[in-house]
N, C-alpha and C positions, 0 to 999 in steps of 0.2 A: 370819445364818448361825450356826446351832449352833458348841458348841468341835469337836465332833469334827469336825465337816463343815472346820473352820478350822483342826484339825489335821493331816487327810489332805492338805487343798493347799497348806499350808506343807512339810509331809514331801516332795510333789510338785514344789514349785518348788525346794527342796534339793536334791533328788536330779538334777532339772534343770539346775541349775548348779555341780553338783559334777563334777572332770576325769573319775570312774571311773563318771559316770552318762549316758554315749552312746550310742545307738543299740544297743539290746540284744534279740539276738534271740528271747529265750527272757526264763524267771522270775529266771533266777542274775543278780544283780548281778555287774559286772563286777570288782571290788574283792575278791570274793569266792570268785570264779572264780582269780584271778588267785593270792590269798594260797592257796587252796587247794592250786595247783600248786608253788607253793613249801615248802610245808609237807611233802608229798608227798614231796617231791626230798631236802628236809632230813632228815626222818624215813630217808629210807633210805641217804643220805648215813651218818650217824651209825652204824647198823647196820654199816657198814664200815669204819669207822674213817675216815671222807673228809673233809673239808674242804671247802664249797664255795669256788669261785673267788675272789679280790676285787672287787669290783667296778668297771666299765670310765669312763674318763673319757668327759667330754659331746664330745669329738673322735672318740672309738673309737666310741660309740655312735652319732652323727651316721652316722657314714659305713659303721659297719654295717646298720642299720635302712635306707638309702637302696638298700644293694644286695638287701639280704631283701627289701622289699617290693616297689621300683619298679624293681630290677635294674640301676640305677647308681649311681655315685656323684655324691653332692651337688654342684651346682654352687658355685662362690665366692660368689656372691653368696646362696646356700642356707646355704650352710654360716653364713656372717655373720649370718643370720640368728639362726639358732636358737644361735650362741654368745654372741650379745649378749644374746640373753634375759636377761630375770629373774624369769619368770615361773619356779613352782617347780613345776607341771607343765608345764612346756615339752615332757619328752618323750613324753609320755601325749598331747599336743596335734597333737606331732610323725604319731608315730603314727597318730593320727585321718586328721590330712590325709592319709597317705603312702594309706592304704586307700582313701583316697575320689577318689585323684587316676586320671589316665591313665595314669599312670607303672604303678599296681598291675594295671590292665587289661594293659599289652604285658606286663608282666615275668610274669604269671601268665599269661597266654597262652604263652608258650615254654614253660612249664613242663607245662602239658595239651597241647602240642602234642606233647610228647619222646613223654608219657605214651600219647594218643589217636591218635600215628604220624600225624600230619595233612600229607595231600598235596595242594599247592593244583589239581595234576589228577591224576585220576586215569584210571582206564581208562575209556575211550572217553565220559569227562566231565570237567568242569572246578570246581574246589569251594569256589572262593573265599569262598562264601557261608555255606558250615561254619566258615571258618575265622570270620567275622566273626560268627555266630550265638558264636561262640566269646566270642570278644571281649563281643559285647553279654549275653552271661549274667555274665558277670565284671561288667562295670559296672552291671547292674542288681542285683549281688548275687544272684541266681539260688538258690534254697537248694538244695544239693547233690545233693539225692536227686529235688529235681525235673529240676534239669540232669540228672542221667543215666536216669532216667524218660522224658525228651522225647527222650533220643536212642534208648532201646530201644524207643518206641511211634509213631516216624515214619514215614511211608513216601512216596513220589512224586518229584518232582524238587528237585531241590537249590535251585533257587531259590522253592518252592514253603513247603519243608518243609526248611530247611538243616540241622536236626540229625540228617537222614537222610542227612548224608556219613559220619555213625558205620557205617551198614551200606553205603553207596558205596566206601566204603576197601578194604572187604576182598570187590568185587565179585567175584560166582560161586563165590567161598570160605565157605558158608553155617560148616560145618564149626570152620572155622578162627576165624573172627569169634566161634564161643561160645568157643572157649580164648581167646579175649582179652581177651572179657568176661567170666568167671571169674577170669582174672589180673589185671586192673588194677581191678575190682570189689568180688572177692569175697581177693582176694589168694591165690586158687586154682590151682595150676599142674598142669591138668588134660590136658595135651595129650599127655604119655605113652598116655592112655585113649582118644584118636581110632585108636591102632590096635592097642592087647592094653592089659591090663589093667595099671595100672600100678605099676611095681616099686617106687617106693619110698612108695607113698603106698595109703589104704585104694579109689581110683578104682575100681572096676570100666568096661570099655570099653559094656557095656549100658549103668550109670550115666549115660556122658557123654552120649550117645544119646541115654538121658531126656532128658536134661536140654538137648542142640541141638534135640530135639523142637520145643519153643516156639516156635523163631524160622524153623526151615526153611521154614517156607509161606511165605515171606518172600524171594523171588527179588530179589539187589540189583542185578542186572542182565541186562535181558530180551532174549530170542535175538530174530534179526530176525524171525522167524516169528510171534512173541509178540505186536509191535507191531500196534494194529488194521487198518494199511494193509495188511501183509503177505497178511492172507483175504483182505480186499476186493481187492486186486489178484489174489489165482488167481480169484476169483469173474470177475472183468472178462474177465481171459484163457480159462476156460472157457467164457463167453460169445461172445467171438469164435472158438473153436474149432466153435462150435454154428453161427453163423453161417455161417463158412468151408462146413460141411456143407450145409448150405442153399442155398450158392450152386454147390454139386455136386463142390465140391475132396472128395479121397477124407479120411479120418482121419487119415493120416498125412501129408498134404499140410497139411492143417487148422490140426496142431500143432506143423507143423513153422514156420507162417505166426506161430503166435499166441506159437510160444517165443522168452523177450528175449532180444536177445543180450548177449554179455560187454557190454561197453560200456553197454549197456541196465542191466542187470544190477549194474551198479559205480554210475551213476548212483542208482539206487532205495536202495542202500544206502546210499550215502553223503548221499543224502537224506534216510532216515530216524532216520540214526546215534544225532542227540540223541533221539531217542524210546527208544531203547533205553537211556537214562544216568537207568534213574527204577529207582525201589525198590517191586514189587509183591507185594500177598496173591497165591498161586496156587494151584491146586488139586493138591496133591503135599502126598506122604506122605515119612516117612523111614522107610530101613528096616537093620536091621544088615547090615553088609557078606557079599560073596557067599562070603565063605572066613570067617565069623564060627564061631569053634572050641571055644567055649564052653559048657558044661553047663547052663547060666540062659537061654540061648534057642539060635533057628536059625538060619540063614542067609537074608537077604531075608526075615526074620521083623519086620513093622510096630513100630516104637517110636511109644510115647504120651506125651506130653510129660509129665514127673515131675521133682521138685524132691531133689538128692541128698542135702539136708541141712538143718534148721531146720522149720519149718512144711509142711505139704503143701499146694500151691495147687491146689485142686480147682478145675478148670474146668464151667461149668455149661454148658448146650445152648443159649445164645444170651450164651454168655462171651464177648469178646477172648481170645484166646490168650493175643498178646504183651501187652496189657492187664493180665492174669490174672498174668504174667511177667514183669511191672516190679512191679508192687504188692510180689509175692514178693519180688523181689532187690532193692529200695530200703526196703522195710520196715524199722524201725527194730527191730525184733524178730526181724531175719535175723541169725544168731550173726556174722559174718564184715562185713555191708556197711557198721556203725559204725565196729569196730577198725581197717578197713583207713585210710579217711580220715585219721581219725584219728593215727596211727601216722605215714601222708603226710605230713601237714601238719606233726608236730610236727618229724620230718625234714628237711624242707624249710625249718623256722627254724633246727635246731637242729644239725644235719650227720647226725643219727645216729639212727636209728629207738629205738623201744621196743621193737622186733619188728624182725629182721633175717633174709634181707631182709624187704621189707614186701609183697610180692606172693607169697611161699610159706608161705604157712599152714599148718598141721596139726594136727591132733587132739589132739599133744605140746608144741605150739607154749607158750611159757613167755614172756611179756616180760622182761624185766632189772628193770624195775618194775611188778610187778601191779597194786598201790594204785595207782597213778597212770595205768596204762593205764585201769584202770576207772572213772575220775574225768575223764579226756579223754573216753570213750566216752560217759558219763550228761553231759558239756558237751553234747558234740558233738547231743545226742538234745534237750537241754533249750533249746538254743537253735536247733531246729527246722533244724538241717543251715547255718545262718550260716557261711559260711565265712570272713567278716570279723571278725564276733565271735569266733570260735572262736583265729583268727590274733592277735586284739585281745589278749584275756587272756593268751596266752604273751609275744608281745610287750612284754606290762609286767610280766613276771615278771622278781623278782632272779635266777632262774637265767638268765633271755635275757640281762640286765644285767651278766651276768660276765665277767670276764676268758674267753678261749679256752681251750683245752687243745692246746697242743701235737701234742702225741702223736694221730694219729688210733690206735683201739682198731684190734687186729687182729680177722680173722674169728672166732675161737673165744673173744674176749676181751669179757669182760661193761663195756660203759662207765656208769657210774653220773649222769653229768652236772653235773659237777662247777660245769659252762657249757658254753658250748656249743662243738663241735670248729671247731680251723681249717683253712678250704675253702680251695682253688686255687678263685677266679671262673672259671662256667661260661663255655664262647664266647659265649652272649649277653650276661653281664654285663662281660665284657672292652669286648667289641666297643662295647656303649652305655657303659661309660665311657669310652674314647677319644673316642669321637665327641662326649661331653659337652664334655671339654676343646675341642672344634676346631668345634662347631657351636652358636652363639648359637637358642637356645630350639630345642633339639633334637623336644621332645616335639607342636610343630605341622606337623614337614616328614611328614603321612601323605598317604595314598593316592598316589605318586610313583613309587616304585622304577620301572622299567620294565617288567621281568619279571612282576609282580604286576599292573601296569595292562593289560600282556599277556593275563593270562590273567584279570581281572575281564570283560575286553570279549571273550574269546571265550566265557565264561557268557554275558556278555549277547546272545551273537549265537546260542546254542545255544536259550538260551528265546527269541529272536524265530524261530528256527526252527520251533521247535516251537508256538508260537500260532499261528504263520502256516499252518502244516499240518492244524493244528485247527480252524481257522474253515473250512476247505477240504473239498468232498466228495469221496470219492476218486475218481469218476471225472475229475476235475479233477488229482487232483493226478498220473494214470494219464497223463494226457494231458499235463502239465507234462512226468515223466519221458521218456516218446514225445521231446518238442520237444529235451529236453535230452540225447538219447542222440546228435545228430547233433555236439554241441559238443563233447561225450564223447569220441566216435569221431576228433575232428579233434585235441582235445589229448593224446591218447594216440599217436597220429601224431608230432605235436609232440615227445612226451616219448621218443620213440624217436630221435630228430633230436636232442635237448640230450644225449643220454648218447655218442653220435656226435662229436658237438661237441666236448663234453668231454673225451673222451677223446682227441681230435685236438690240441687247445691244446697252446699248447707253452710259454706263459707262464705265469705264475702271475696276474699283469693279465687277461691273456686270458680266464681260467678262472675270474676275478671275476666280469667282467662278462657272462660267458655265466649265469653261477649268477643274476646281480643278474637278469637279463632273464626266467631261466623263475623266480624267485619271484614275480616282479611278473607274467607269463602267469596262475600258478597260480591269484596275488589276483585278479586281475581273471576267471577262469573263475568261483572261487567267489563271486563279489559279481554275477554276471550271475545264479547259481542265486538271491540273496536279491532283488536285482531283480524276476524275475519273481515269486516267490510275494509281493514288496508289492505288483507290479501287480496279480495276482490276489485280494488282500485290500483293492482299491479306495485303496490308501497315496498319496500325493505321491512321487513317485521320484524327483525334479527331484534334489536333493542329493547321492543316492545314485550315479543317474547321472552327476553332476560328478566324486564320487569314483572313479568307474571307469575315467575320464581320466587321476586327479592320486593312483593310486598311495600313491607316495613324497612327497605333496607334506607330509605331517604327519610325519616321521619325525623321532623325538627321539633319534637314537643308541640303542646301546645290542640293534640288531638292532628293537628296537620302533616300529609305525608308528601312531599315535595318528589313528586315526578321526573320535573321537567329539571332538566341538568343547569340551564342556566340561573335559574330560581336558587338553585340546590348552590350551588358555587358562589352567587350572592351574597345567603344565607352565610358561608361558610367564609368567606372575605371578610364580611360584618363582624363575625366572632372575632375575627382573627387579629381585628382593626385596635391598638393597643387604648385608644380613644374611648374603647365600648369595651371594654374586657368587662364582664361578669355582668352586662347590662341584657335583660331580656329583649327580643325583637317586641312585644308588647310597648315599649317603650317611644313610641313614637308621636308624630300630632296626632290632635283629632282628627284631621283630615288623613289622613291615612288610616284609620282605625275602620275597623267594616262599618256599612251602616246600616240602624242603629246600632251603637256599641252595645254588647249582652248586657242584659239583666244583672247588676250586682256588679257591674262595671263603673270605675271613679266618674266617668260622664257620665252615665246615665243616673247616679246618687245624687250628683251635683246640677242634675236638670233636664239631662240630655232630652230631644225629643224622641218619643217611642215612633216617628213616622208617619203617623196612624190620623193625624190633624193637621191641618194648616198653621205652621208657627204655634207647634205645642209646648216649645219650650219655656222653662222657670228660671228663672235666679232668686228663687225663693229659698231662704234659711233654712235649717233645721238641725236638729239635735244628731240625727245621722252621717248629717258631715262635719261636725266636729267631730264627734268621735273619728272617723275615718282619716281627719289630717292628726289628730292626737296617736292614731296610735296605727296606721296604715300603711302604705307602700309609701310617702312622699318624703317622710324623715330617712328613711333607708336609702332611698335615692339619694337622698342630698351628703348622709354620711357618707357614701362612696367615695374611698381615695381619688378617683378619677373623675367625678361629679364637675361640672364646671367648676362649681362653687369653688374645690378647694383646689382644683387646677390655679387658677386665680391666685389662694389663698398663699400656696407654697412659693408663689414668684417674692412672697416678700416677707420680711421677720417681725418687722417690727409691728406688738400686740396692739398700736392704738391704729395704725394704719391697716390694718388686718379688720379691723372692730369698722373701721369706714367703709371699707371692699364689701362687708358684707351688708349691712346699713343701704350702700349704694346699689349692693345688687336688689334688693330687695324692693327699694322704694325711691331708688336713682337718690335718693339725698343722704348727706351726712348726718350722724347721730347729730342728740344735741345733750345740753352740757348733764341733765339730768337722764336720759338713757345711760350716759356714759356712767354715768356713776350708780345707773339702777343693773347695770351689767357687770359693773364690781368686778371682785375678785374670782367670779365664776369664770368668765369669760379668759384663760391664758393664751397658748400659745399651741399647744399639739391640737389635730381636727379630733383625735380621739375624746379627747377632754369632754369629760359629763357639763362640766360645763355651757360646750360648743353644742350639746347635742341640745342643751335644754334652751337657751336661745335663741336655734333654728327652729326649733318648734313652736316656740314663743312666736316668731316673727312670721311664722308661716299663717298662725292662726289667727294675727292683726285684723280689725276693720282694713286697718290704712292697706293692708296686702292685697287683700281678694274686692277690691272699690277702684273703681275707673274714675280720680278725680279730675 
């Protein structure tokens, strides 16, 4: 081997086992990335007379970097860790793992989920399989611009094509879906221009036009007419109308024979329903609206799909459209789709944008830091859209490594970043860190909740619907409908009789068990319709039919009745798990929780987003969630014999080391000498101890607890 050739692989295996040379997605060493951003901050630091922060102890840091990345805080036995180190990248190593764990997967999922308004159903489908396409881009590292590439060039059913719940969310609202993609994309808030031209910004309402152009052929949810059964069945019924005629019935006799009826009618759709829960190309134009008032066009005058701003994406005559219209809008040469990310992300570590907010851009638009936004932006590009990497380098910057700032900056008020500001924890990271404290290896209790196994097994029953339909001719499945309009007819009778019923009761018992009887009708009417189309697809039914019998026989609380056997034995392992004995399946992350969590659920008290907005969520105070940690589910959790907390607590006796264990779980640092003695004689030795319970509750409902310093 030549010297040079034995220079490059010694420089190689250097770089190799040096802490600042990991997985790097782009040419910028990471060491370099990182000094740069510090340099950046300092330089402009000084420009204003500023001072950066001091920097934070390996406790502060510990238990910030566990909520930044993986959206809780450190368990006891975490925390022990990484303070006993003596490794002197310990926190660069830290970091590594925290990116490459599950923890970074759920905690970055709530965060696209606030962002992507993600509903685990939606209209007249169910999308669990977005939400988990979600998931699995995050842990595969997905590079950004290809994640959101894949979700604007998807189409068909959600379990086919999951990134096509991005155009399922905002079914029938073609419209509406581009203001969203402008705004959480392009950080464009264009939706004043869907109906006049808008006031405070350069949009013309033609403009936005243009620019929905791209994506309108793009029907996210198809009328029942649309579906291919829907012809084949008038062809079938004009069929027998021809026949009728032939057998000498007069035309109106004919049609009056071959029209379904209601019953019939309700049958067919509710048959077809999942066929309609898929995202199609269609043959439709868009055109400006019929009062369009405008000097630049007419009214019902054709828009051609045009790009408002950056590059022009010429489409060619055997183009993709929407093809033609990711390229544009993910291109790294699109003025708006690096900054925006960008901007996100450094937010999202750091409390406070560069660009405020970060979803309203404009042409005036100024950062607080120019240098350093355009040094995020040439990161962000150079490391090919890495969202790890990119999170990597801030992450081990001495400005991440700072003391907080107090003070959050007001709206008109320029923040320099001195370090980075201090957060009230969002509901999801509240929520996963209580649950750390009270559930022993929190990050393996997935696929459980109820609500969420609820609605993964009504996907899965929507696509055995729809294969089943599929492998079927229509006159077959004409004929299915026919057989199933008589069961129709008799539970609509039925359902005439339970509102009777009901309204007759006079108990609140009574009025249970009449509700428990037609839910369990209703399941077994609909497992007769899945029945017959597996007998007609040649299936084993043997199973299906036992289940037609036994109902309620899997029901795991919770309003949930578990089907499917593997679900069921999960469920029933989870209980069994001495770890979780007397722990509800309720008990999980926020990311596993359906979404949005219900109404009257600790997330959605504490902020959660109702879906319904672009980053709707709060970490706004209120009187309602004190009460709720005063006197709620999260003290019960933690008094549980098996709770981590006091798993922890029982490895050891003695009452002042015991008094640290919890101190450290709580806020990763040791009492000090005044806790110690404001804990007194309350604080002994059994978890039972009123003492113990008034304490936990104390420390749960600290500033210093639910604050990301």
């Amino acid at each position: 081997m030549n010297f040079v050739a034995s220079l490059v692989l010694l420089l190689g295996l250097a770089n190799a086992g040096a802490s600042d040379g990991h997985s790097n997605g782009g040419s910028m060493p990471l060491d370099r990335a990182t000094s740069q951003i510090d340099e950046q901050v300092e330089t402009h630091l000084k420009a204003h007379g500023l001072e950066r922060n001091p920097p934070v102890s390996d406790e502060i840091f510990v238990r910030r970097v566990y909520l930044d990345v993986v959206g809780r805080i450190p368990t006891y036995s975490e925390l022990r860790k990484f303070l006993e180190s003596e490794n002197e990248d310990k926190r660069a190593l830290l970091i590594d793992e925290l990116l490459e764990s599950e923890g970074y997967v759920s905690s970055y999922y709530n965060y696209w989920a606030d962002i992507l308004r993600v509903k685990s159903r939606g209209r007249r489908t169910i999308m669990v399989s977005y939400q988990d396409w979600i998931k699995d881009s995050l842990r595969s590292n997905l590079p950004y611009d290809k994640f959101v590439r894949e979700m604007i060039t998807s189409e068909g059913y959600v379990w086919d094509d999951p990134a096509v719940g991005y155009y399922l969310r905002d079914a029938g609202m073609p419209l509406d879906n581009m203001s969203n993609t402008a705004q959480v994309f392009l950080g464009t808030r264009m939706q004043c221009a869907q109906c006049h031209d808008h006031p405070f910004d350069k949009w013309t309402q033609k403009e936005y036009y243009h620019m929905a152009a791209y994506t309108f052929g793009l029907q996210s949810q198809l009328p029942y007419g649309k579906v291919p059964l829907s012809p084949d069945f008038q062809k079938i019924q004009r069929a027998m109308v021809q026949k009728s005629l032939r057998e000498g019935y007069t035309r109106e006799e004919a049609r009056k024979m071959a029209q379904p009826s209601g019953a019939q009618r309700r049958v067919v759709r509710d048959l077809i329903l999942p066929m309609t829960a898929q995202a199609a190309e269609v043959d439709r134009e868009l055109k400006l609206p019929d009062d369009y008032q405008y000097h630049n066009g007419r009214p019902n005058q054709r828009v051609a799909p045009k790009t408002p701003f950056g590059e022009e994406a010429i489409i060619g005559k055997k183009d993709d459209v929407r093809e033609v219209y990711a390229d544009w809008l993910t291109s790294e040469k699109n003025p708006r789709f690096t900054t925006v990310i960008a901007n996100r992300l450094w937010k999202k570590v750091m409390g406070v944008g560069l660009i405020e907010p970060v979803d309203n851009l404009t042409d005036d638009t100024v950062p607080s830091n120019p240098e350093l936004m355009r040094f995020l932006e040439s990161l962000m590009v150079d490391s090919a859209f890495d969202m790890k990497h990119f999170l990597r380098a801030i992450l081990n910057t001495r400005t991440y490594q700072s003391e907080v700032s107090a003070d959050s900056p007001q709206p008109d008020e320029t923040y320099h970043f001195q370090g980075p500001v201090l957060r009230r924890m969002t509901a999801e990271q509240l929520w996963d860190s209580i649950l750390t404290l009270a559930v022993v290896d929190l990050d393996e209790r997935v696929g459980v909740e109820p609500q969420l196994m609820k609605a993964r097994e009504g996907e899965q029953q929507m696509q055995d619907r729809v294969e089943r339909l599929e492998n079927l001719d229509s006159a077959t499945v004409y004929g299915l409908a026919k057989h199933l309009t008589d069961l129709e007819t008799r539970f609509l009778e039925y359902e005439k009789n339970y509102r009777q019923n009901l309204q007759s009761a006079t108990t609140e018992k009574e009025k249970s068990e009449i509700r428990k009887e037609y839910r369990k009708t209703r399941s077994q009417k609909n497992q007769a319709t899945e029945i017959m189309l597996a007998k007609l697809n040649g299936e084993d039914t043997s199973g299906m039919t036992q289940a037609f019998y036994q109902v309620e026989s899997g029901s795991m609380g919770a309003g949930y009745v578990a089907s499917n056997k593997e679900d069921l034995e999960r469920l029933k392992t989870m209980r069994r798990d001495p770890r979780w004995r007397g722990m509800p399946t309720s008990m999980v992350r926020a990311s596993e929780v359906v979404s949005p969590a219900p109404p009257g659920h600790f997330l959605r008290q504490f902020g959660q987003s109702d879906r319904e907005i672009i980053e709707s969520s709060t970490e706004e105070a209120s009187i309602t969630q004190a009460l709720r940690l005063l006197n709620g589910e999260a003290l019960n959790w933690l008094m549980k014999p098996n709770s981590a907390l006091n798993v922890e607590l029982q490895k050891e006796t003695n009452g002042r080391k015991r008094l640290e264990i919890i101190f450290q779980s709580f806020f990763a640092r040791l009492p000090s000498t005044k806790e110690r003695e404001l804990v007194g004689t309350q604080f002994q030795s059994g978890e039972k101890n009123r003492g113990y319970q008034l304490l936990l509750s104390a420390l749960v409902n600290t500033q210093e607890f639910r604050f990301v310093q």
